[in-house]
Structures are given as C-alpha cells and as structure tokens.
C-alpha positions in Angstrom: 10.2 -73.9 109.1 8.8 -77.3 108.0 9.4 -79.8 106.0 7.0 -78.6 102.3 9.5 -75.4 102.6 12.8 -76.3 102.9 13.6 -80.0 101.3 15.7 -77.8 99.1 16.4 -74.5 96.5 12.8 -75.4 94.9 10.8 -74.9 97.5 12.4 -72.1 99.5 11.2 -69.7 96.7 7.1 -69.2 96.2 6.4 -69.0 99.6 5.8 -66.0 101.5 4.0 -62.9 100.3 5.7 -60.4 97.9 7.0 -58.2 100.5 8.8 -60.9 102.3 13.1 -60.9 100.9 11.7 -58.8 97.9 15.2 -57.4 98.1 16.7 -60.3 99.4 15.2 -62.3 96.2 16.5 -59.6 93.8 19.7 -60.5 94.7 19.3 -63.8 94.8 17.9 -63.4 91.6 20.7 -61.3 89.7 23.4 -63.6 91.7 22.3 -66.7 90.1 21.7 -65.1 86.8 25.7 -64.3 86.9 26.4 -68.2 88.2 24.2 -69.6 85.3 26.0 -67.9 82.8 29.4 -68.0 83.4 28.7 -71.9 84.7 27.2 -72.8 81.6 29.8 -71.1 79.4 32.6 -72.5 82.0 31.4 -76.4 81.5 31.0 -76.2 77.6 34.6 -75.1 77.8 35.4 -78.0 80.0 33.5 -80.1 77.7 35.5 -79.0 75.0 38.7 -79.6 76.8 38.2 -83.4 77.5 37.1 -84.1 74.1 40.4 -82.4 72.5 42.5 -84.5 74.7 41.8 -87.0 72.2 42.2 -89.7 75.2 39.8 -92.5 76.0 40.6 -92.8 79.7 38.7 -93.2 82.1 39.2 -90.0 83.7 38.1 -88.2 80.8 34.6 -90.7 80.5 34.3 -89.4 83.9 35.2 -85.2 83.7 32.5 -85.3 80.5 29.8 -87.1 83.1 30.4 -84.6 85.8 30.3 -81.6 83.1 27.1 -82.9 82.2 25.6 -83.2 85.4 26.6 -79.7 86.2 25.2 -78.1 83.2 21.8 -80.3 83.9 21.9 -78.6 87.1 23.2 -75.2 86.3 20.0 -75.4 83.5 17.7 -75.0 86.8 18.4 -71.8 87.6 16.2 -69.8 85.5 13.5 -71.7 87.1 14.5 -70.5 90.5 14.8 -66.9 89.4 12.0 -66.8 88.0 9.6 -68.3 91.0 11.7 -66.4 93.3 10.8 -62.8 91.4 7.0 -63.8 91.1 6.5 -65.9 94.4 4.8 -68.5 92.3 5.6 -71.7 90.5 3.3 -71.4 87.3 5.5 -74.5 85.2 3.2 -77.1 86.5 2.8 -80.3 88.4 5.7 -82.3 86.0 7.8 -78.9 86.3 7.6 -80.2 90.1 8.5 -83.9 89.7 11.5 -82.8 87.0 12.7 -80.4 88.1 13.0 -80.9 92.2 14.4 -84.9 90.9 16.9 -83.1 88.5 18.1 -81.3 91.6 18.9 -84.3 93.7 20.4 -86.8 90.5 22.9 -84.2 89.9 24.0 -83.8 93.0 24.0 -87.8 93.7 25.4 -88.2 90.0 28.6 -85.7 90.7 30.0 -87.2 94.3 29.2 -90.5 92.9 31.6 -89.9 89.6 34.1 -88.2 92.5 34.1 -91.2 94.2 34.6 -93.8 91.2 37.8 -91.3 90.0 39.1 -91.3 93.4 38.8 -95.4 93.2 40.1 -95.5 90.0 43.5 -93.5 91.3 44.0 -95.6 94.1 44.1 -98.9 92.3 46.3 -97.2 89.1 48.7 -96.2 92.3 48.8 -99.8 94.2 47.4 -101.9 91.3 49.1 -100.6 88.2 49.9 -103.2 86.2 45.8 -104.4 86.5 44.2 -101.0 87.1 44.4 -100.0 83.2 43.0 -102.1 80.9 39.9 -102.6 83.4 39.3 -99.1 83.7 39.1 -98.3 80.5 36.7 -101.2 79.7 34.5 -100.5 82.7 34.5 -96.4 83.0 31.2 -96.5 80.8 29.4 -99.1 82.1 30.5 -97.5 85.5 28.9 -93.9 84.7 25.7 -95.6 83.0 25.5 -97.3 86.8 26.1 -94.0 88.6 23.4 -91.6 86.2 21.0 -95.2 86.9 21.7 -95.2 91.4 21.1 -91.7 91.2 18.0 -91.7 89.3 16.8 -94.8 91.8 17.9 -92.3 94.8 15.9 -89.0 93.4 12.6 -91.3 92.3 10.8 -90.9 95.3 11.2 -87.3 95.1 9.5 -87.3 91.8 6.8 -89.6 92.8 6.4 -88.0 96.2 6.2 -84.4 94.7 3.3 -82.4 93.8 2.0 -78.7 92.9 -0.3 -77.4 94.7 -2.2 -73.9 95.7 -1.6 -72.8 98.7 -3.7 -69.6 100.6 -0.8 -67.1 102.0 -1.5 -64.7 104.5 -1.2 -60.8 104.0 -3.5 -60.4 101.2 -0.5 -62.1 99.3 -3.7 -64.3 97.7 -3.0 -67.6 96.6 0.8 -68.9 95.2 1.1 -72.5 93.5 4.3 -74.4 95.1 5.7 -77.8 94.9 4.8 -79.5 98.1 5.9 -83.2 99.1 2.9 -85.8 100.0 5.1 -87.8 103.0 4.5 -87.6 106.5 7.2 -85.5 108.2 8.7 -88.7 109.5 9.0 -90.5 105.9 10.5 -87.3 105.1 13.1 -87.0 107.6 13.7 -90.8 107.0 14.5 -90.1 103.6 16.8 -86.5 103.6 19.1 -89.1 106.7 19.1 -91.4 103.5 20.1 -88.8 101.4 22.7 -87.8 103.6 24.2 -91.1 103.9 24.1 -91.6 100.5 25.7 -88.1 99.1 28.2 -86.9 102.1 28.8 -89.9 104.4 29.0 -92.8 102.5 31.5 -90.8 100.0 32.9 -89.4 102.6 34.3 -92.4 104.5 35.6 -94.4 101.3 37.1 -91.4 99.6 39.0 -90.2 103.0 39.7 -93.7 103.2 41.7 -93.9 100.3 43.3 -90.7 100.1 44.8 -91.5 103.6 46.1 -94.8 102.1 47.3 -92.7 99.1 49.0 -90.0 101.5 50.8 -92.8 103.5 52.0 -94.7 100.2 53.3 -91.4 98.4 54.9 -90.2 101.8 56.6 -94.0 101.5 57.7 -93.3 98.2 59.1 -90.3 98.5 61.2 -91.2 101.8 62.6 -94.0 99.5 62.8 -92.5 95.9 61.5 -89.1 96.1 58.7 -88.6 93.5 58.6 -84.9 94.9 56.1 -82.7 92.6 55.7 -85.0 89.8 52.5 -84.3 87.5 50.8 -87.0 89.2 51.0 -86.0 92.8 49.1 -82.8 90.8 46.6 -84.9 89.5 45.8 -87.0 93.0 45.8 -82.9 94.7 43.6 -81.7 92.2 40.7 -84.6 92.2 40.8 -84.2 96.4 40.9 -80.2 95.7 37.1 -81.0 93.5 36.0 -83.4 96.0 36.6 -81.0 98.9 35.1 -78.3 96.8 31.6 -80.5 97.1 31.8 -80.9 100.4 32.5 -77.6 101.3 29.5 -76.4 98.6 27.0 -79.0 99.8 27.2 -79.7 103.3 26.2 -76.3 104.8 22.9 -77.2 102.6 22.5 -80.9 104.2 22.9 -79.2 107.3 20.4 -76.7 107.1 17.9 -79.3 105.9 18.0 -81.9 108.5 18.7 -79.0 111.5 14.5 -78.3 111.6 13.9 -82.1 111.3 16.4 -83.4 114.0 16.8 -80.1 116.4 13.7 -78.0 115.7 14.4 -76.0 118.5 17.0 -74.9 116.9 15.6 -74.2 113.4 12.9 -71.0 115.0 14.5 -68.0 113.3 13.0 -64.8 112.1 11.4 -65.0 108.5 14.0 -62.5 106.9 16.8 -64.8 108.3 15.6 -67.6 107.2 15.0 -66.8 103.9 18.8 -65.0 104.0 20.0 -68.5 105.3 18.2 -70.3 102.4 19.5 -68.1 99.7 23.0 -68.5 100.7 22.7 -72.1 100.6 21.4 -72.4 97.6 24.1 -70.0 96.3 26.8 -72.5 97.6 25.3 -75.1 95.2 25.4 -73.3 92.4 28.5 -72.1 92.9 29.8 -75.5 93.3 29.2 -76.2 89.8 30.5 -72.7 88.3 33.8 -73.5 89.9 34.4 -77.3 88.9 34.9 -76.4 85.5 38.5 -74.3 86.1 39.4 -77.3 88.4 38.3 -79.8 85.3 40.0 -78.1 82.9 43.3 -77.8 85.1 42.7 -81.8 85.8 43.0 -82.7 81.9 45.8 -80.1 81.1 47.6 -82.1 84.3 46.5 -85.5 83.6 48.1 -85.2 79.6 51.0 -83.9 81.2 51.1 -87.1 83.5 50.7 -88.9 80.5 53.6 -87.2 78.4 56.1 -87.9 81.5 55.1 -91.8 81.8 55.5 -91.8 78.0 59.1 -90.7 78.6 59.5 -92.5 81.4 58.8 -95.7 79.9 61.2 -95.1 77.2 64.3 -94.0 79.4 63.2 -96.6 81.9 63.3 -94.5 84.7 59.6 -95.2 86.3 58.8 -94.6 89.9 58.5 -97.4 92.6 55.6 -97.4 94.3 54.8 -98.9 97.8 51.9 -101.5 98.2 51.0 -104.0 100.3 52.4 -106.2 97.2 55.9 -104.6 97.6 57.8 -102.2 95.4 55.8 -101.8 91.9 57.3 -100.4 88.6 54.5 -98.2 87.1 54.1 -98.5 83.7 52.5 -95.4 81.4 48.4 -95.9 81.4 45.2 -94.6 80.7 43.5 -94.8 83.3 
C-alpha cells in the first residue's frame, strides 16, 4: 500500500489490473449509484425544507451550507464509478486537481459548519440575551470563512496532484491515475494535518461544549425541570449529525494514516485491501445520504422550538438556565 494509492476514494480505484475486485468494484459501483441518487434527491429535499421555513437564523444559513457541501460531494460519485468499472481515469489532469480538492473541502467544509452550530447553541444556552442578534449578523460571514479555511486546507492537494500513466503488471497495459508529487514524508505531514484539522481539533471543542451543555441542562432540570422540551431535541439532534461524521469519517482517517505511521500493519492481501477501501469509501458517502433525514428533522424541531418560545414569551413562563452568570431568563430567538 503506499501513499499515490490510498490518500483517499480517488485513488483507490484505477489501479490494479481488470481482474483485480472486478466483482468487488461492481458492487461498489451499483452501491454508490444507489447512495448518489437517493443523496442527491435527499439533500434537494433538505434544501427545500430550510428555505420554506421562511427563517433567517443562523441555523438555517448553516443546514443550506452543509446541504451544499454534501451535494458537491455526493456529485463525485459518478466519477468514482466510472474509473472504478474501467480501471482508468480518462477526465484529465484538472479532473485530478478538482475533483480529489472537492473531496477534501467538503469534508473540511461539513465538520467545520458542525462545529460553528454546535458554538452557536452553547452561547444561545449560557449567553442568550447576546447570542441572537450576533448570530444572525455573523452566520454568513461565518460560512463564507468556513467554504474559504477549507479551500486554504484542500489547496495543496490541488497543487500537489497530478495524472499520470502508469505501466501495470499482468498484461493489464497502461491505466492513467491521479498520483500526488510529495515525498512520502510531506505527505504523511500533511494527512496528520488533515486529521487535526477535520476529527481532532472538532473533536475537542465540540465534546467540550456539549459536556458543558450536558452539565448545565442536568442543572436545570434538577432545579426547574425542562424535561423533553423541543430544544433538548434540537441540542440531541445536532450531536446525533456530528456523531454521525465521526462515525462515517474516522474509519477512513484511520485507514489512511495506518500504512504511513504502522506500515507493518497496513501488508494485507490485494482483494482485502481493496474490500477495505471500498467500504471506506462507502462510509463517506453514506454520511452524506443520511444527513439529509437528520436536517430535515433539525428544522421541523428547531420551528417547533421556535413556536414554544413564542408562547413562552407571551405567558411568561421561560426556562432558567444555569451559567456561570447565574440563573438566565431565555428569551425567544433566532439563532
């Protein structure tokens, strides 16, 4: 395994000869068909969703970003099938550089938008009277940020990145692939970047306040009992889409940086490695054709949230939350 055939779902596929996971690539192939489909249909229905909710928050700037970056993502798929069935990659040098970038600004785009939601609950929980006002005026400058980080983060895969013709053995002739340029030690310097910067990082800050969420709900509730109010969905339902990433992407970081920090490790039989590669990829993809039910039952939640603070506010019963500030009245927002 090394490093020009496993960065990621691009390059797994086009190597080999034609006899090697024929079968196993005919699956793949017909799998990812099925998540293209009902993922793209899934995420225009999200899409349409959001936008009927008529609502300006924050949230919603942020479900129609991660939409986006799922159907950007979802978009690749043909690509894959296609080089997968013909074990070559006939769309060119810039096919390369666009398509292997598109792969990793998604990806970056998506926990990055996860993470600035998650932020953005926290402080409308301990911060409420500030948290609404600035969210709404900052959530698009925010998402313009995170698409413009995540671009920064992919460009060195894009300038890195090129086709190239490669001799197989077998007879199998020759097969164009995209191939990185880097040394294998700039490239295992950059996936440990990569890492850090999609499941670590993220990781830490979003644990960190959904344990200080956890602590000041379980606070609440001892004191005034907000039991299964539509917000407590709304906090359960971003972690349930976060987790969801995780669970989706990490199997993938791991079997990317397993060859480059434990090679020892990473020797496995051709068919199995290829088996191993195609379920990977599978879990990204899939990742994206779930978020769309999980968007859609966010917004249906979050306008029911809405509807109970708009009571709320007008029979005055609004629940106290703890902070380090004290007991806070929450007020209806739109964040």
């Amino acid at each position: 395994m090394t490093s020009s055939t496993n960065f990621s779902s691009w390059l797994l596929l086009g190597n080999g000869s034609s006899s090697e996971g024929g079968e196993s690539a005919a699956v793949l192939g017909a799998v990812l068909s099925l998540m293209c489909v009902t993922g793209v249909a899934g995420n225009l229905y999200a899409l349409a969703v959001v936008r009927a909710s008529a609502s300006a928050s924050s949230l919603h700037v942020h479900l129609i970003n991660l939409a986006l970056a799922d159907l950007l993502y979802l978009l690749t798929a043909p690509f894959i099938v296609h080089n997968g069935l013909v074990k070559d990659w006939p769309f060119g040098e810039a096919g390369c550089r666009i398509l292997l970038s598109l792969d990793l600004l998604t990806m970056h785009a998506s926990i990055f938008l996860l993470t600035l939601m998650s932020c953005e609950r926290y402080t409308a929980v301990v911060y409420p009277f500030q948290a609404a006002s600035r969210a709404r005026r900052c959530s698009r400058p925010l998402a313009i940020a995170v698409w413009l980080l995540s671009f920064a983060l992919a460009l060195p895969m894009m300038v890195m990145i090129h086709q190239e013709e490669r001799t197989m053995g077998n007879g199998a002739g020759v097969r164009r692939l995209c191939s990185p340029t880097w040394s294998e030690e700039q490239y295992r310097v950059y996936l440990s970047i990569l890492f850090g910067t999609s499941i670590v990082a993220p990781g830490i800050v979003i644990g960190s306040l959904y344990w200080r969420l956890a602590r000041s709900y379980w606070l609440s509730q001892t004191r005034g009992g907000l039991g299964r109010s539509p917000k407590n969905r709304v906090f359960l339902l971003i972690l349930v889409i976060v987790l969801a990433f995780w669970a989706c992407y990490l199997p993938f970081w791991i079997w990317q940086l397993l060859p480059l920090y434990c090679p020892s490790a990473a020797h496995l039989p051709i068919h199995t490695e290829i088996s191993v590669n195609h379920l990977v990829t599978c879990l990204t993809y899939g990742n994206s054709c779930i978020n769309p039910f999980l968007y859609t039952l966010l917004t249906r939640n979050y306008r029911e949230y809405l509807r109970s603070h708009q009571r709320g506010a007008s029979w005055g019963f609004l629940p106290c939350l703890q902070s380090r500030n004290g007991c806070q009245r929450e007020r209806a927002t739109g964040t």
